[in-house]
N, C-alpha and C positions, 0 to 999 in steps of 0.2 A: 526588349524582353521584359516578361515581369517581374518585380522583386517580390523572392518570399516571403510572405511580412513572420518575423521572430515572435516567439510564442514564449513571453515567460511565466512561469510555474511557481516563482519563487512565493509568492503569496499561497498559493496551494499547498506547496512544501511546508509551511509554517502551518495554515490550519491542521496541517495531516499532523506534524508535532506534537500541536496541541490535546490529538487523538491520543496518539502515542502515549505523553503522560498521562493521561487521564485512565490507561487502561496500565499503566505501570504503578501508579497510588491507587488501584481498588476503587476508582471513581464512576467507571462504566465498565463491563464487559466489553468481552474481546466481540462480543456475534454483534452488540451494539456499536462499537467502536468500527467494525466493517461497515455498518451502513451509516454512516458518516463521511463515508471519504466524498472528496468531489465529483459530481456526474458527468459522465463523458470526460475526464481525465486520457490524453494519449500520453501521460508524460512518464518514461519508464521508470522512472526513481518512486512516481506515487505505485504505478502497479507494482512493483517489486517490494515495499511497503505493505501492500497489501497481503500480498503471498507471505510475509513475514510474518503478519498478525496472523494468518490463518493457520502457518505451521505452530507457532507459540499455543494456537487454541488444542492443535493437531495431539501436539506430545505433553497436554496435560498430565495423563499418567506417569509421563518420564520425568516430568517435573515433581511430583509427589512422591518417587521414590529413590531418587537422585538430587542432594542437594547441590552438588556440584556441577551435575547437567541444569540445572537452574539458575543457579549464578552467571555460569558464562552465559547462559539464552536470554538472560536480563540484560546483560551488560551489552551484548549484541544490539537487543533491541533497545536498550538507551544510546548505544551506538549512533543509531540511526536515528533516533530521535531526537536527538544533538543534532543531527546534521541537517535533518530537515530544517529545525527551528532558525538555523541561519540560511536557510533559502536555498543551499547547495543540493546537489544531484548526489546520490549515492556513489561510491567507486564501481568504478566498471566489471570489478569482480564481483560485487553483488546483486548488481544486478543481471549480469551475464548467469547468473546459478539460480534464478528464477526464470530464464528466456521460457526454459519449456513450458512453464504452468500458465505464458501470456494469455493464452486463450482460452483459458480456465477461468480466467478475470472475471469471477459477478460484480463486478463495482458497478451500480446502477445506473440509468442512463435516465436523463431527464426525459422531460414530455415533448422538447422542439423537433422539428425536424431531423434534425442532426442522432439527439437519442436514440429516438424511433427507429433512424435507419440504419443505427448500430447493433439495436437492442435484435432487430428484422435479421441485418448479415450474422450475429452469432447464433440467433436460431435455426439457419439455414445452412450454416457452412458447418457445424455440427452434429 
């Protein structure tokens, strides 16, 4: 038989961190901070990540009129930020509460083959 060869993330985990605080200190935006992630990522803790950033972009307004719906949606997303940055996989309840929006993922796809014929299947399956 063949062995699966192990895929680890943990290096991707840590640049996607580095995102993270960059859009928690006012350093990028959140719409620049989404095209940053890594291309063709299948790793669920980066997409889940993602859907993160974009709901944070989502409830701006709740954010501006809610100081305490802000606190806790900061603290959340340093949550995660923390966790990436040591290489770890988000808990499985957090990412499990992003399953639905997987396929919503625009996380960009390189140019290789691989991209291409990811970039191709969500056009089509869509």
């Amino acid at each position: 038989m063949f062995k699966r060869k192990s895929v680890s993330y943990e290096g991707a985990r840590k640049r996607v961190a580095k995102i993270f605080f960059a859009v928690l200190t006012n350093k990028i935006s959140i719409q620049e901070a989404l095209t940053k992630f890594p291309k063709d990522c299948e790793d669920k803790t980066i997409i889940a990540s993602w859907h993160a950033l974009c709901h944070l972009e989502a409830d701006e307004d709740i954010r501006l009129k809610d100081s305490m719906f802000k606190e806790v949606q900061d603290e959340y997303i340093e949550f995660i930020a923390n966790t990436l940055e040591k290489g770890c996989a988000l808990p499985e309840n957090i990412i499990n509460s992003y399953i639905p929006y997987h396929s919503e993922a625009l996380i960009t796809h390189s140019k290789t083959f691989k991209g291409i014929w990811n970039e191709l299947k969500r056009f089509l399956c869509c």
